[in-house]
Structure formats: C-alpha cells, structure tokens
C-alpha positions in Angstrom: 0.0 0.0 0.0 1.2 3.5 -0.7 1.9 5.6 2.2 -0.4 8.8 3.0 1.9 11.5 3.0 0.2 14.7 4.3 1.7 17.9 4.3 0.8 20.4 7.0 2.1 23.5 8.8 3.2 23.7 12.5 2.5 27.5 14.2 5.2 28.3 16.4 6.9 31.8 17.6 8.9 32.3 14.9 6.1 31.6 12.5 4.4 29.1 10.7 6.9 25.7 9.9 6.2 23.3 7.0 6.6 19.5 7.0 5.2 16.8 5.7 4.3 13.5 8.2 3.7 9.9 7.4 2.6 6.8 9.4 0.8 6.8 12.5 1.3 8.5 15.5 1.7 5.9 19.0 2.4 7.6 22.0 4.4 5.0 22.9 6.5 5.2 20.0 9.5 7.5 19.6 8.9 9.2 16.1 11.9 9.9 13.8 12.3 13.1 12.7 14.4 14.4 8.9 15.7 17.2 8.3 17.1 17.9 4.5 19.9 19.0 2.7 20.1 22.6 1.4 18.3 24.0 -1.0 16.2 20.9 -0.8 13.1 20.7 1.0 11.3 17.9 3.0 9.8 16.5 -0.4 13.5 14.8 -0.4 12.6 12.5 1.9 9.2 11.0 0.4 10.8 7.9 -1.0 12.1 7.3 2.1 9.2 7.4 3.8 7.0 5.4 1.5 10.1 2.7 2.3 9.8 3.8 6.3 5.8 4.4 7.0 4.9 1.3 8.2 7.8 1.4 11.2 7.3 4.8 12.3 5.8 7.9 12.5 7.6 10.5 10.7 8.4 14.3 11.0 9.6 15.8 8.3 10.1 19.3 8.5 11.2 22.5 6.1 14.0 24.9 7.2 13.6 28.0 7.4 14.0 29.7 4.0 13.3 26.6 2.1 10.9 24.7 0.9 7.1 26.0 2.7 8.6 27.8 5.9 9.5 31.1 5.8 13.4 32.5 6.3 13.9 34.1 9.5 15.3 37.4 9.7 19.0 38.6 10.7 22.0 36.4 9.9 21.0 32.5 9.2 23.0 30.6 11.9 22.6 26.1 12.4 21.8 27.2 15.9 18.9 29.0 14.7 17.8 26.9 12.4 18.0 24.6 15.4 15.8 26.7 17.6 13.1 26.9 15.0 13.1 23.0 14.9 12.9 22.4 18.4 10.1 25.2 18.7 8.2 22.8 16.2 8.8 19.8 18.0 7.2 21.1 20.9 4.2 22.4 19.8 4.0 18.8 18.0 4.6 17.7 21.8 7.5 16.4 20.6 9.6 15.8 23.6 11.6 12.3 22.8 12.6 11.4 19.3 15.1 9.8 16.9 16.4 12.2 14.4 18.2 12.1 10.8 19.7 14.6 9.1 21.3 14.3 5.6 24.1 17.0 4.8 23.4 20.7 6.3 20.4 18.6 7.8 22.7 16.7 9.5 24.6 20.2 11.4 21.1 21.5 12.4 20.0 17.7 13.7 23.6 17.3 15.7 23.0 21.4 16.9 19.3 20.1 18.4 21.6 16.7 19.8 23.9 18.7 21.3 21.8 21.5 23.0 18.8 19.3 24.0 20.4 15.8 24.6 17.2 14.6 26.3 15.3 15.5 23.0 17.3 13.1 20.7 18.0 9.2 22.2 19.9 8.2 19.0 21.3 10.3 15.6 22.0 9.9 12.6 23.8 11.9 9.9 24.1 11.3 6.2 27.1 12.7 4.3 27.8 15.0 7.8 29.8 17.8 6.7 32.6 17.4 8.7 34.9 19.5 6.6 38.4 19.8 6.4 40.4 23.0 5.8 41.1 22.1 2.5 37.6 21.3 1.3 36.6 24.6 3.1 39.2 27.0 1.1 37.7 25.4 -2.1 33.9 25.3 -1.0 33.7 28.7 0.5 34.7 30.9 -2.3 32.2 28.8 -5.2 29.2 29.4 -2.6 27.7 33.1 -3.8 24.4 34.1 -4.4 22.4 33.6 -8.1 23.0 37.0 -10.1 19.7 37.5 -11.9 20.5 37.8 -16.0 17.9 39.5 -19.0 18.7 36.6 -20.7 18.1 33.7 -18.2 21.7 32.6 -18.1 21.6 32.3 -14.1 18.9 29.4 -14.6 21.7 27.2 -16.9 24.3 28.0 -14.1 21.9 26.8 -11.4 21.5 23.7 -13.5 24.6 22.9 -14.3 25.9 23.4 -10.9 22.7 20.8 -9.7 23.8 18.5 -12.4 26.9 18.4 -11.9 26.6 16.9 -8.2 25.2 13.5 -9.8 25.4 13.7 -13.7 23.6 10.3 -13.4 20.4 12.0 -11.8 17.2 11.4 -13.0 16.3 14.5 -15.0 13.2 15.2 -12.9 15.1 15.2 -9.6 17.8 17.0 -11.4 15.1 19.6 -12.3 13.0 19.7 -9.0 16.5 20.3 -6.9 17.0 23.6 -9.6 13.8 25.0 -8.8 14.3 24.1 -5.1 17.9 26.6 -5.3 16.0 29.3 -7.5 13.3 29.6 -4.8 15.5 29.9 -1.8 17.0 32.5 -3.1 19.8 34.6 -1.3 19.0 31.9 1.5 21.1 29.0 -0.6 24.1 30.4 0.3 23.5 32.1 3.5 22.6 27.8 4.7 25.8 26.8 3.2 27.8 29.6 5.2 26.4 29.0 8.3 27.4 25.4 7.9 30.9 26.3 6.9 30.8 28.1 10.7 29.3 25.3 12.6 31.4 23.6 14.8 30.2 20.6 13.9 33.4 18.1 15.1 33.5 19.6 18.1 29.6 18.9 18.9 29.9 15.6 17.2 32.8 14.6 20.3 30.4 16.2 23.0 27.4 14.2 22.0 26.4 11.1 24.3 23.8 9.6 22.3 24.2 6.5 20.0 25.1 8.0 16.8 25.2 6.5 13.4 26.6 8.5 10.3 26.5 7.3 7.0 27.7 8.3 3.0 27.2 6.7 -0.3 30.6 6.3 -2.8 29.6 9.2 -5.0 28.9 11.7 -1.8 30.5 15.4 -3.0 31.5 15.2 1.1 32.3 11.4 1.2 35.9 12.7 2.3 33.8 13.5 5.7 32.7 10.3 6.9 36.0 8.9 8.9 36.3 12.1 10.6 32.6 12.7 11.4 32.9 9.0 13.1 36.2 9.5 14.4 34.7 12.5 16.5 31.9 10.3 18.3 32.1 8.9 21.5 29.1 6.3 20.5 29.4 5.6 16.7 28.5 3.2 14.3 30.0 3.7 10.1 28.0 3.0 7.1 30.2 3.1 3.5 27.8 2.6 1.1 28.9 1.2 -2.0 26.9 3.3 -4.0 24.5 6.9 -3.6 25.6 10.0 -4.0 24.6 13.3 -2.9 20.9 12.3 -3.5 20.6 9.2 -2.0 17.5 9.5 -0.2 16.0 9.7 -3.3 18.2 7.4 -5.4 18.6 4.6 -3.0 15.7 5.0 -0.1 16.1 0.9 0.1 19.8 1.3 1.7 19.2 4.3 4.0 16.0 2.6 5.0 17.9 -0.5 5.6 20.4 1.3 7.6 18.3 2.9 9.9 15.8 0.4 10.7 17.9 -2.1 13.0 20.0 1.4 14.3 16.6 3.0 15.4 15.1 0.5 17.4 13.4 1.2 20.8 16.2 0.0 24.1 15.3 -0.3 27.8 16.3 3.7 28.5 13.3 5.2 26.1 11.2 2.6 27.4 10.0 0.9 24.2 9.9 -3.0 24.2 
C-alpha cells in the first residue's frame, strides 16, 4: 500500500513551519524526525518514507527559508535553524525522538543533539559535513548568491551546478532540486555559510547519544565520513557502496535498511 503522506504546517513563535508526516502516530513510539539537505526541502525525503511508513511515525520538517517555511530574519545561523526546529517539535509535543539529518540537515539535527540531549536518544547523519580546511578553502569561495541575467543565463548555471553533483540523476530530480535553489533565493548560500561556521566536530565529540553517520561512494562530502565517526564517542560507520549526494532519493532501500535495525526502541526510552 502507498503511504499517505500529508503535508501540514506547525504555528510556532517564529512563524508558521512546514513539513510533511507519514505513518501513524503511538504515543508509545519515539517518532523519527528528517531534516534535509540545502536548498532541498522535505519533499527529499518522500521515497524514504513510502520505504519507512509502516515502522514509524515521521516528521519531516522545512528549514527556514526553504521549501514551505518562511526564512527568519538577521543572519542564518545552524543554531537558529536549530531553535526553529525544536520550537516545532514542541508544539508537535515532541519531547523524545530519533532524528536524521542528511548533509546541512545533518549540522542542524547534531545542533538540536547537542543542545537538547534529552530531546534526541539516538542520531544519525548522512554525508555530515565534517569539513576539512582544504575542502573549506575550495567550498567557501564557489558558494555566492544567483546574479539575476535578462537573458536567463543564471537558470543554466543553477543547473549545471545541480547537475553536476550527480550527472547520473534522473532528469526530474535534477530539475526539481533547480527550482528548489532558484526559490531559496539569497537563502542558498546564507545555509551553506552557516554550515561552513558550525562547529560541527566539536559537537559531534560532545554528544552522548548513539550516533550512526553514514555516506554513499559518490557523496561530493564522502571525504567527511571517517572524521565525522572518528569524533563520536558512540558511533556506528555506514560506507555505502553506491549513492551520491541524493541518495535518499536514489537509493531509499539502503538508507532505509540502515536505519531500521540502528533505530530500534532500548530499555532507556522505554520501548519494548
């Protein structure tokens, strides 16, 4: 059976926050909660879970800027992405879950770890961007914002820059990830910046929770899986031997497979 994937908005203080929601909600249940990559949306996650639906309820939510929710004002920040999550998880009454975050998703979901470790029991991060110096001083300076042309040029560099992530995409998610960047606007590279100042290996060694991090072969940040894991306290590694950059949508099979036995209920958050 297909899954019912509903799409809905959560009012909070900082305004109204779009996700979308599958499966069925059991109090006594820890849902798992996905947060995307940038300048996706939560529609990156609906293969995943039409593979996922029947094991969980799930919470898939927009980040600000992107997607249905609104950008917030002043600088972007993954802490304040963070607190814009968490403010939607409560009014969800949200106050146990498992979380997963793919790329900047995964910064913001180890940001909510980090500050609210009795939030999250168990993590886990796809392609985290555990970045090194050297990948910094050549990702920073190729991260600017879309210059508007009269003769539409900016839409062929916005889609050669998608296609050239995974040149094996499927046309249509090539295409849906393009107008994904072209909305977000300025906020596409304000996201990426304020990952580039997250401290994200030093959060990664504070956090005390379980955590699982994970990349395919053709990752543009594969190079940041052994250090990601190498920060944890509590890790597990997944190498996939194939996915790239989209492989939530590419290959919802494998990261289902990897996060079914990983989020499984233990004594401490009282599931059986």
């Amino acid at each position: 059976m297909d899954p019912i994937i509903t799409k809905a908005y959560v009012p909070t203080e900082h305004g109204q926050i779009h996700g979308r929601f599958a499966g069925r909600r059991d109090r006594g249940k820890l849902p798992l909660v996905l947060l995307h990559q940038t300048a996706s949306s939560s529609v990156m996650f609906e293969d995943l879970m039409a593979e996922l639906h029947q094991d969980y309820w799930l919470v898939a939510l927009d980040t600000p800027g992107f997607g249905g929710t609104a950008a917030l004002p002043g600088k972007a920040s993954v802490a304040g992405y963070a607190a814009v999550i968490m403010a939607a998880l409560e009014r969800l009454e949200i106050d146990t879950c498992w979380l997963f975050g793919h790329h900047s998703g995964a910064s913001i979901a180890t940001q909510i770890a980090y500050e609210r470790p009795a939030l999250v029991t168990k993590l886990a991060l796809s392609g985290p961007p555990c970045l090194s110096e050297a990948q910094l001083t050549k990702l920073v300076p190729s991260v600017c914002p879309v210059a508007l042309e009269p003769d539409g040029a900016h839409l062929m560099a916005v889609w050669d820059r998608i296609r050239s992530k995974d040149p094996t995409a499927p046309l249509a998610l090539s295409h849906r990830e393009a107008v994904l960047n072209l909305h977000a606007g300025v906020r596409y590279p304000e996201a990426y910046h304020a990952v580039f100042e997250h401290d994200l290996p030093g959060q990664l060694a504070a956090l005390e929770q379980p955590t699982l991090v994970m990349a395919g072969a053709q990752d543009t940040i594969r190079a940041s899986l052994e250090p990601a894991y190498e920060a944890l306290q509590h890790g597990e590694m997944i190498a996939f031997d194939t996915g790239g950059t989209y492989i939530c949508d590419s290959h919802p099979e494998l990261v289902a497979g990897a996060l079914r036995p990983f989020f499984q209920p233990d004594a401490a958050e009282g599931g059986a």
